[in-house]
Every structure is written in structure tokens, then in C-alpha cells.
PDB file of N, CA, C, O and CB in Angstrom:
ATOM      1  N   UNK A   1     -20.813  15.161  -1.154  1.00  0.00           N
ATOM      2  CA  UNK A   1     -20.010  15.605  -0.046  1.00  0.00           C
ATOM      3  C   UNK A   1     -20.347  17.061   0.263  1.00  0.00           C
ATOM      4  O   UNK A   1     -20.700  17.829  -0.632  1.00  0.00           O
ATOM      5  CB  UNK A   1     -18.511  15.433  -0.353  1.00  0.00           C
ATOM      6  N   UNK A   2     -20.252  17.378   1.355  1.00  0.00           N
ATOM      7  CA  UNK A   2     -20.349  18.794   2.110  1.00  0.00           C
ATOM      8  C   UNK A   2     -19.257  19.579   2.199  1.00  0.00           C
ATOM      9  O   UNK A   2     -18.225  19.386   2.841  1.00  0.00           O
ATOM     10  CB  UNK A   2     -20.724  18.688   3.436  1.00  0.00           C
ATOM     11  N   UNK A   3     -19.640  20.693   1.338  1.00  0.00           N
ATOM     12  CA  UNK A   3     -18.168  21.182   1.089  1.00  0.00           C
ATOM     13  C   UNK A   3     -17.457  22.507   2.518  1.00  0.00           C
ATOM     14  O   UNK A   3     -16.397  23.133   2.551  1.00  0.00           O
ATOM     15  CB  UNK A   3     -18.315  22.073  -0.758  1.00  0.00           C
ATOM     16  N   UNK A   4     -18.577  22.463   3.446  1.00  0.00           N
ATOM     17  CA  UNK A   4     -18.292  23.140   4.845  1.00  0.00           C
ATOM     18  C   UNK A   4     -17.638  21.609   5.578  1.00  0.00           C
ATOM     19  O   UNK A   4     -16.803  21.858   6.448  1.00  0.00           O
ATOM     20  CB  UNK A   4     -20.023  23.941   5.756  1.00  0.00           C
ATOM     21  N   UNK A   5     -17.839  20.433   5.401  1.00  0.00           N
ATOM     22  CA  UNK A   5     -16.820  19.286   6.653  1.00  0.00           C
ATOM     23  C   UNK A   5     -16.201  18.431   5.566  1.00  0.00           C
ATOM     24  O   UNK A   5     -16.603  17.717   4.648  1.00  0.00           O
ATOM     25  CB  UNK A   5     -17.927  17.999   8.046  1.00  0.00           C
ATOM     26  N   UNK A   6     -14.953  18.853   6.117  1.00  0.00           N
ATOM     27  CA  UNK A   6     -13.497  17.963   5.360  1.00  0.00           C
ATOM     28  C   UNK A   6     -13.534  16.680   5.652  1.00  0.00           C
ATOM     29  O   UNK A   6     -13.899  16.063   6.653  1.00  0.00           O
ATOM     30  CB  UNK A   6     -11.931  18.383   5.881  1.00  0.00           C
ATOM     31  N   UNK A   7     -12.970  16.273   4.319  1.00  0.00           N
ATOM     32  CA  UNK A   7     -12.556  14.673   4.676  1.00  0.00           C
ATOM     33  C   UNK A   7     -11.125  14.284   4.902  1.00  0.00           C
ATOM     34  O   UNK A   7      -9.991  14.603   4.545  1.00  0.00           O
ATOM     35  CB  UNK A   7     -12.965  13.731   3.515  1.00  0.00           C
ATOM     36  N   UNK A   8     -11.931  13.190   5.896  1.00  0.00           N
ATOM     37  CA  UNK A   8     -10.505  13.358   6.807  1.00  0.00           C
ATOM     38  C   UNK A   8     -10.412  11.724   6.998  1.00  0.00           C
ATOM     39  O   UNK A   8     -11.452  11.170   7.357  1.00  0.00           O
ATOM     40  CB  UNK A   8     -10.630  14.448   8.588  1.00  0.00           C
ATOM     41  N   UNK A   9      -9.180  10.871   6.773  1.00  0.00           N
ATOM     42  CA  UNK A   9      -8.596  10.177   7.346  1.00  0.00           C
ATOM     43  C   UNK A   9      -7.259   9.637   7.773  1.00  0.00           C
ATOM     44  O   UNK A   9      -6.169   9.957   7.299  1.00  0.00           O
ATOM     45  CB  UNK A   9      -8.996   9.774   7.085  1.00  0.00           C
ATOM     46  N   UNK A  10      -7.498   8.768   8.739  1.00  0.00           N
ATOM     47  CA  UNK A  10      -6.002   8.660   9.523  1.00  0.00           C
ATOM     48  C   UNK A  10      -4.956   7.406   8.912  1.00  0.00           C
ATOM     49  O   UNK A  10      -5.407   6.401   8.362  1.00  0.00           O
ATOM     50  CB  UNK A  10      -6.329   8.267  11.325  1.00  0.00           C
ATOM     51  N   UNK A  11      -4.039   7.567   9.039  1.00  0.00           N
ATOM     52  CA  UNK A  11      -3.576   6.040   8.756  1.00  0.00           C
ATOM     53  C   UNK A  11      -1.428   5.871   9.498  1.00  0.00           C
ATOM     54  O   UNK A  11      -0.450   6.556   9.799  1.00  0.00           O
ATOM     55  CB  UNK A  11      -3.787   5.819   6.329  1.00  0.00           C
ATOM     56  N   UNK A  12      -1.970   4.302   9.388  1.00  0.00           N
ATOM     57  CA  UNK A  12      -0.292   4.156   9.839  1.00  0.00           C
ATOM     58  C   UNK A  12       0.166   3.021   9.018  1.00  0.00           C
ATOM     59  O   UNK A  12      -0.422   1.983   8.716  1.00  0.00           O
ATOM     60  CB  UNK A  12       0.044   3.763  11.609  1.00  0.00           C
ATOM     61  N   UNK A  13       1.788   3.604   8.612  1.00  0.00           N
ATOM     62  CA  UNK A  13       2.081   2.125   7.818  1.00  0.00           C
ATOM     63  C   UNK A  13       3.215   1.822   7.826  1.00  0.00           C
ATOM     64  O   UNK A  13       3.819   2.564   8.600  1.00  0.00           O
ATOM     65  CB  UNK A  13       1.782   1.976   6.437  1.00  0.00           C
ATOM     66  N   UNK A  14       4.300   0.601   7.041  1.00  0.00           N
ATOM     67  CA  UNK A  14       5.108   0.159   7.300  1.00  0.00           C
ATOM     68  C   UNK A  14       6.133  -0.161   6.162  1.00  0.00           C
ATOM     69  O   UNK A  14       6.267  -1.249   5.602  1.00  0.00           O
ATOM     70  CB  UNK A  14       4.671  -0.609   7.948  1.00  0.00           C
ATOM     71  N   UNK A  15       6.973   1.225   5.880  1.00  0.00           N
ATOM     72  CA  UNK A  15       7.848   1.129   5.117  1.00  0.00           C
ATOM     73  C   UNK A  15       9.344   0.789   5.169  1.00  0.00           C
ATOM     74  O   UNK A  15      10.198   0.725   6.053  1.00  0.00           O
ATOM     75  CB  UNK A  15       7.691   1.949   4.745  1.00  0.00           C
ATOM     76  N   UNK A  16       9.275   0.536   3.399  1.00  0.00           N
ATOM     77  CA  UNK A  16      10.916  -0.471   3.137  1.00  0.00           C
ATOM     78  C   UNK A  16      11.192  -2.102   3.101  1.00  0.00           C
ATOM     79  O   UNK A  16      12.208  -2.790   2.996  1.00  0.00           O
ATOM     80  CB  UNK A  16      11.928  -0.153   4.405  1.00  0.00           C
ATOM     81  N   UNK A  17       9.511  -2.426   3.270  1.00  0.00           N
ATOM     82  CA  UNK A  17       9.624  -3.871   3.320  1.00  0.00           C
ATOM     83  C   UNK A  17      10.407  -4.381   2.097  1.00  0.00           C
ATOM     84  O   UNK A  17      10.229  -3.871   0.991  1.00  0.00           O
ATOM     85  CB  UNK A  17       8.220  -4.519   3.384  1.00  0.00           C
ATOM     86  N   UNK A  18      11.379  -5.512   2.322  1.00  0.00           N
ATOM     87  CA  UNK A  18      12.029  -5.673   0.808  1.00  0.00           C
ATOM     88  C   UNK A  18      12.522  -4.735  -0.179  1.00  0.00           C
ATOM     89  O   UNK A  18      12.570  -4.894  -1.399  1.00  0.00           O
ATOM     90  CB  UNK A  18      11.210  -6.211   0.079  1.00  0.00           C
ATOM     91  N   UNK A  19      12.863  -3.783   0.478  1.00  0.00           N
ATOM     92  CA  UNK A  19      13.415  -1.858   0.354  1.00  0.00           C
ATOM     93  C   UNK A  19      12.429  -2.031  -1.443  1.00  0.00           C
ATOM     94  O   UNK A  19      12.954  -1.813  -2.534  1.00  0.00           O
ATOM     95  CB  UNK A  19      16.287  -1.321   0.205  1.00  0.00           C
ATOM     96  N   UNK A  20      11.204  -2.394  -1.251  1.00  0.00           N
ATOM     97  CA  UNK A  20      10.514  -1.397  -2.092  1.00  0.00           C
ATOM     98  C   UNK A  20       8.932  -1.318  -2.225  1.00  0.00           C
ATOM     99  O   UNK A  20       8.129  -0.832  -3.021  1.00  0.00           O
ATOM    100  CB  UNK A  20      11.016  -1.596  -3.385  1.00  0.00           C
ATOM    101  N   UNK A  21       8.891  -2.095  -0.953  1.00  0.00           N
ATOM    102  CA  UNK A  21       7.475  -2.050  -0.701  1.00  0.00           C
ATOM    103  C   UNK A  21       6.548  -1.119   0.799  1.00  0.00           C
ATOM    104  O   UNK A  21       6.850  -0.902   1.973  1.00  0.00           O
ATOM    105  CB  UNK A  21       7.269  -3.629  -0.625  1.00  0.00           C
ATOM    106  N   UNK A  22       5.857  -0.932   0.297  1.00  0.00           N
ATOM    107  CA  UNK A  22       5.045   0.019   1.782  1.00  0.00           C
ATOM    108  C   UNK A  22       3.552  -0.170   1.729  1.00  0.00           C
ATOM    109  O   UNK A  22       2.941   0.007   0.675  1.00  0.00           O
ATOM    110  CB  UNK A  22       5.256   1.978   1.738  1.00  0.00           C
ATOM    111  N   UNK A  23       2.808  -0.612   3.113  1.00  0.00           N
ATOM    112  CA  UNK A  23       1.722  -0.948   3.193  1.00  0.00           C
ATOM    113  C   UNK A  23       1.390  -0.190   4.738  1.00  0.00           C
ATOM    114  O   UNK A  23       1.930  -0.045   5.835  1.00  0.00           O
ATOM    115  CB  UNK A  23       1.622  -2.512   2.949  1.00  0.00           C
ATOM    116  N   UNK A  24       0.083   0.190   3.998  1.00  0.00           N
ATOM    117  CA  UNK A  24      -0.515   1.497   5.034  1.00  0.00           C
ATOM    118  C   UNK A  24      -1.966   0.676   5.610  1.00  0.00           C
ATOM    119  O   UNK A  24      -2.582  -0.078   4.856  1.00  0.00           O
ATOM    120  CB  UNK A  24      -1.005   3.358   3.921  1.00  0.00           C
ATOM    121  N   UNK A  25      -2.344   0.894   6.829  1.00  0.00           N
ATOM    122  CA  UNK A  25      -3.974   0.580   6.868  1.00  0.00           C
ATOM    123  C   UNK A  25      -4.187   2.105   7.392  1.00  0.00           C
ATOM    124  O   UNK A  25      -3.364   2.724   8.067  1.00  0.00           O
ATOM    125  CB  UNK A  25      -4.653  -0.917   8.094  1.00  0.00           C
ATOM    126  N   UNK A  26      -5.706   2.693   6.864  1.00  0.00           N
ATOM    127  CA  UNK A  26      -6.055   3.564   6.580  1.00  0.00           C
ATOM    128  C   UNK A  26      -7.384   3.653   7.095  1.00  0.00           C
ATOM    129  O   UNK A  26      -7.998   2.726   6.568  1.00  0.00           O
ATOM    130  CB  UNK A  26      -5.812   3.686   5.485  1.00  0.00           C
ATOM    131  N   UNK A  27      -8.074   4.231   7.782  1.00  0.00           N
ATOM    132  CA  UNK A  27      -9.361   4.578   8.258  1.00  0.00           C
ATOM    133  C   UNK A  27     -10.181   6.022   8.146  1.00  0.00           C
ATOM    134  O   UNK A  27      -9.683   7.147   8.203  1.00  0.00           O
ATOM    135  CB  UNK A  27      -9.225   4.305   9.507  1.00  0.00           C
ATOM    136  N   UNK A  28     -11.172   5.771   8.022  1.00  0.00           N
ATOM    137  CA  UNK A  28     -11.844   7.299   7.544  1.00  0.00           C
ATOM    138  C   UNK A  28     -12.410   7.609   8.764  1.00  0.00           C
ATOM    139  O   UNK A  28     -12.860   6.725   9.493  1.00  0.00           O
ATOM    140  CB  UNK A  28     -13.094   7.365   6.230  1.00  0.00           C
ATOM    141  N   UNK A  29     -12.446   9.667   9.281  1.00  0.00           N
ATOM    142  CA  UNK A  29     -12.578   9.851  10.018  1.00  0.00           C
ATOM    143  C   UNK A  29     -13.887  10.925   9.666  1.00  0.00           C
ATOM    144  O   UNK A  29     -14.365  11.771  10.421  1.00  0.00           O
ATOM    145  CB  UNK A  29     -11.447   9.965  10.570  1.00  0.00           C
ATOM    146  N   UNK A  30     -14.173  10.689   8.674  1.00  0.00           N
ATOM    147  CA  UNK A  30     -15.568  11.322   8.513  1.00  0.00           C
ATOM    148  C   UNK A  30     -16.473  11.037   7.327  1.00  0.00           C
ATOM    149  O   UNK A  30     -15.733  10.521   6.490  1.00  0.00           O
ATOM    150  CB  UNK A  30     -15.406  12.715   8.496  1.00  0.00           C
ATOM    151  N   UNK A  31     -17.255  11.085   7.016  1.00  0.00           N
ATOM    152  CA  UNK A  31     -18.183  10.498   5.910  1.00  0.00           C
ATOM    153  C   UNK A  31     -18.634   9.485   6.485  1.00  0.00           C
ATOM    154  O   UNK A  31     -18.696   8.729   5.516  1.00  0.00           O
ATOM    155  CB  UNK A  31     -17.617  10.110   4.576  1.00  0.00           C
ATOM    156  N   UNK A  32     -19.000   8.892   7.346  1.00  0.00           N
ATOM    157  CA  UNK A  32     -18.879   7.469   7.774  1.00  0.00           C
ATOM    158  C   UNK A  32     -20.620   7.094   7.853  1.00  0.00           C
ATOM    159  O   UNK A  32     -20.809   6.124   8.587  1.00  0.00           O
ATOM    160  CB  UNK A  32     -17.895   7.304   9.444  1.00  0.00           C
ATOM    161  N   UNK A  33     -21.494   7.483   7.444  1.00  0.00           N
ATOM    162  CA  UNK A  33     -22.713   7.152   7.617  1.00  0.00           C
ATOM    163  C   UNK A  33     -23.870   7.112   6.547  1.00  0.00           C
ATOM    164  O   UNK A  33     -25.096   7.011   6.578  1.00  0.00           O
ATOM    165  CB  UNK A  33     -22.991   7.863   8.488  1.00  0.00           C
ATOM    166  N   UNK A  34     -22.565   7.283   5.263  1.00  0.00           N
ATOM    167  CA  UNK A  34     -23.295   6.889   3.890  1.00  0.00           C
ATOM    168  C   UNK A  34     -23.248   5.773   3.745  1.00  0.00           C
ATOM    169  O   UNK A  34     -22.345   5.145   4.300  1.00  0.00           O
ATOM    170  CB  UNK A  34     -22.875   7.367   2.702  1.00  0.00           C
ATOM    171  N   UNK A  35     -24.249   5.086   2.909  1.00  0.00           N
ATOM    172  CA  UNK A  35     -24.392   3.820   2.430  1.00  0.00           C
ATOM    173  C   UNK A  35     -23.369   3.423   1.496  1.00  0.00           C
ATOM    174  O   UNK A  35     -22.782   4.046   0.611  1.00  0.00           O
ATOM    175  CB  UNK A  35     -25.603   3.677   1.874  1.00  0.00           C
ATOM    176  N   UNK A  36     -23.275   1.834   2.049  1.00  0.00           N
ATOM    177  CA  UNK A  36     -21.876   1.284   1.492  1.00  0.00           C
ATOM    178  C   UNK A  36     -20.504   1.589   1.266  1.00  0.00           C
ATOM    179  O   UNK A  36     -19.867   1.210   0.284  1.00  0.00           O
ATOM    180  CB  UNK A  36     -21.996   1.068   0.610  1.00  0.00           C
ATOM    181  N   UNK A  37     -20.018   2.357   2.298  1.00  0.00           N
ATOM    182  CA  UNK A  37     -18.585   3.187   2.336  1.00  0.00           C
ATOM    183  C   UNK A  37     -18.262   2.228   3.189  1.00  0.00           C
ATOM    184  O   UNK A  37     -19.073   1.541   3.810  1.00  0.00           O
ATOM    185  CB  UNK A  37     -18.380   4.883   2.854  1.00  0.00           C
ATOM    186  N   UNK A  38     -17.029   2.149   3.249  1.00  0.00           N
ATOM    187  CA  UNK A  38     -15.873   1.615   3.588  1.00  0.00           C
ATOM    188  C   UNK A  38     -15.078   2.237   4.779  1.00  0.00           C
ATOM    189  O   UNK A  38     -14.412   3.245   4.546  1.00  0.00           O
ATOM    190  CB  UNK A  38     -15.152   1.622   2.471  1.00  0.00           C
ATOM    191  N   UNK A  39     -15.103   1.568   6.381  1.00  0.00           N
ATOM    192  CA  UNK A  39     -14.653   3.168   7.255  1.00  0.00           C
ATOM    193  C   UNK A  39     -12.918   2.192   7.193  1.00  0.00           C
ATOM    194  O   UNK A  39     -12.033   2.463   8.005  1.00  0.00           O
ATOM    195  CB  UNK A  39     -15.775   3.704   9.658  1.00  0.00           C
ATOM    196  N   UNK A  40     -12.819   1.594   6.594  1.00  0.00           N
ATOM    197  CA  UNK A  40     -10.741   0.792   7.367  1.00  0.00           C
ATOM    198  C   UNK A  40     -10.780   0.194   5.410  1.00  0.00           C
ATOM    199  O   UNK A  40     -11.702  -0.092   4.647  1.00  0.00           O
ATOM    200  CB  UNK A  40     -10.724  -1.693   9.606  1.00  0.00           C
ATOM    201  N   UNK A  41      -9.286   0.238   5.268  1.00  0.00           N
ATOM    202  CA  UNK A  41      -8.875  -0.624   4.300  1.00  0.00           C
ATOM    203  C   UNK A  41      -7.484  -0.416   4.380  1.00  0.00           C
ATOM    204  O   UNK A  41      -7.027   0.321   5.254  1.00  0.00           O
ATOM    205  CB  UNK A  41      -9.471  -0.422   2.958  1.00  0.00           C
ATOM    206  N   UNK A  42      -6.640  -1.083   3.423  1.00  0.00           N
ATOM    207  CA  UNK A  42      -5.295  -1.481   3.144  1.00  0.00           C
ATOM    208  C   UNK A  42      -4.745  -0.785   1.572  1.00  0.00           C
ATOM    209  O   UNK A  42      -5.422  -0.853   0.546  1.00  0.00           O
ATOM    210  CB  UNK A  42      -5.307  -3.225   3.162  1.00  0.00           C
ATOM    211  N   UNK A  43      -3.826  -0.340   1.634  1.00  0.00           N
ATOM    212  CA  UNK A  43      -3.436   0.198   0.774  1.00  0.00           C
ATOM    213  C   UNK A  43      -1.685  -0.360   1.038  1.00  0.00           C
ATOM    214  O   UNK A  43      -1.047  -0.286   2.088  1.00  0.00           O
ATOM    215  CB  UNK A  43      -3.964   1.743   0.818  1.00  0.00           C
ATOM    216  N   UNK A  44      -1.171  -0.984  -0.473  1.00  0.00           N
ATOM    217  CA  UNK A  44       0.137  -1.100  -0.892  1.00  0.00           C
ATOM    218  C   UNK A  44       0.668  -0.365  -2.130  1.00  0.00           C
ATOM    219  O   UNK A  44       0.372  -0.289  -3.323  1.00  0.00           O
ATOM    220  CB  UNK A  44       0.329  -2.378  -1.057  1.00  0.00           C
ATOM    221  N   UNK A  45       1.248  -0.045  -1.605  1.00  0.00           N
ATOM    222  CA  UNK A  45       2.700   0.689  -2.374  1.00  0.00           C
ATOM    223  C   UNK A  45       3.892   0.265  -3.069  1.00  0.00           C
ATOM    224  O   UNK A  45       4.270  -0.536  -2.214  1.00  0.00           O
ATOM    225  CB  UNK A  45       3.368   1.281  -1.568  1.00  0.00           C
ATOM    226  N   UNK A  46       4.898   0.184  -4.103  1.00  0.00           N
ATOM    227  CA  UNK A  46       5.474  -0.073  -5.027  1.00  0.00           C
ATOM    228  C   UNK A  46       6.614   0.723  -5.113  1.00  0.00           C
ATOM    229  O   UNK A  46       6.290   1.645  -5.861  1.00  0.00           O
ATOM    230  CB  UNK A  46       4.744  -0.065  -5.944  1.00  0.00           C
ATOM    231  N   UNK A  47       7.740   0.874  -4.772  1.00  0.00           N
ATOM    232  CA  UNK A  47       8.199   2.342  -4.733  1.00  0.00           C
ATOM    233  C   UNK A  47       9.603   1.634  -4.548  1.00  0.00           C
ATOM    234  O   UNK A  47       9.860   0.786  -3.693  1.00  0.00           O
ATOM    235  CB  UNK A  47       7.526   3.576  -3.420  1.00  0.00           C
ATOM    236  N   UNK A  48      10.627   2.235  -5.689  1.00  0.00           N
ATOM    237  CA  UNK A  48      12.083   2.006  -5.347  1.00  0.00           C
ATOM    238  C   UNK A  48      12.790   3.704  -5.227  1.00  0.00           C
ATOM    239  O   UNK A  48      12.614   4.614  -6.036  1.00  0.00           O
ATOM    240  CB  UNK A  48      12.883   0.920  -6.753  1.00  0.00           C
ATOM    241  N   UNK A  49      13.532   3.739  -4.076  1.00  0.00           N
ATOM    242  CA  UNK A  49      14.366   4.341  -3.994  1.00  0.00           C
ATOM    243  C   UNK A  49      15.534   4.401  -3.375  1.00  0.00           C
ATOM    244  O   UNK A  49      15.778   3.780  -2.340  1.00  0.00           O
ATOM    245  CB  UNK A  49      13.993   4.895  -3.903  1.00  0.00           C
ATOM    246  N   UNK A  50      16.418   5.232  -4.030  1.00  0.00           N
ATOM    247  CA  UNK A  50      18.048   4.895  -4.018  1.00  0.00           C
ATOM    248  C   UNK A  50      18.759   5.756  -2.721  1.00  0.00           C
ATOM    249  O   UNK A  50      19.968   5.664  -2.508  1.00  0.00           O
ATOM    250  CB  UNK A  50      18.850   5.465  -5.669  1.00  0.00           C
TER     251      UNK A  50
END
């Protein structure tokens, strides 16, 4: 990585499902032209709070 351009990505997600779950989709907004990277994925979350 190039430590003059940040990495950067965006994401939107959808919390409180079953008040303890949260699931984000996530996209990268830079690095995107190395081999075998990943520019979108899914990320879930686990999380109780009161």
C-alpha cells in the first residue's frame, strides 16, 4: 500500500435486526486494481445492547 493515498471505503447497513444483529454491504473506494481484491462484500455483526 501507498502510504501518500488512503484507504478508503464506503458502506451502508441495517441495524437491530432481531435487536442483535447488523449487516453492512461495504465497497472499496480505492486499491481497486490489485490482483485478486475484492471491490463489494458483506459483513455481519453480533451485538446485544440494552
Amino acid at each position: 500500500m501507498d502510504k501518500k493515498v488512503p484507504y478508503m471505503e464506503m458502506g451502508v447497513g441495517i441495524e437491530n435486526i432481531f435487536k442483535f444483529i447488523r449487516v453492512d454491504y461495504t465497497w472499496r473506494l480505492s486499491y481497486k486494481n490489485h490482483p485478486g481484491i475484492q471491490d463489494r462484500g458483506i459483513r455481519i455483526q453480533m451485538k446485544m445492547t440494552f
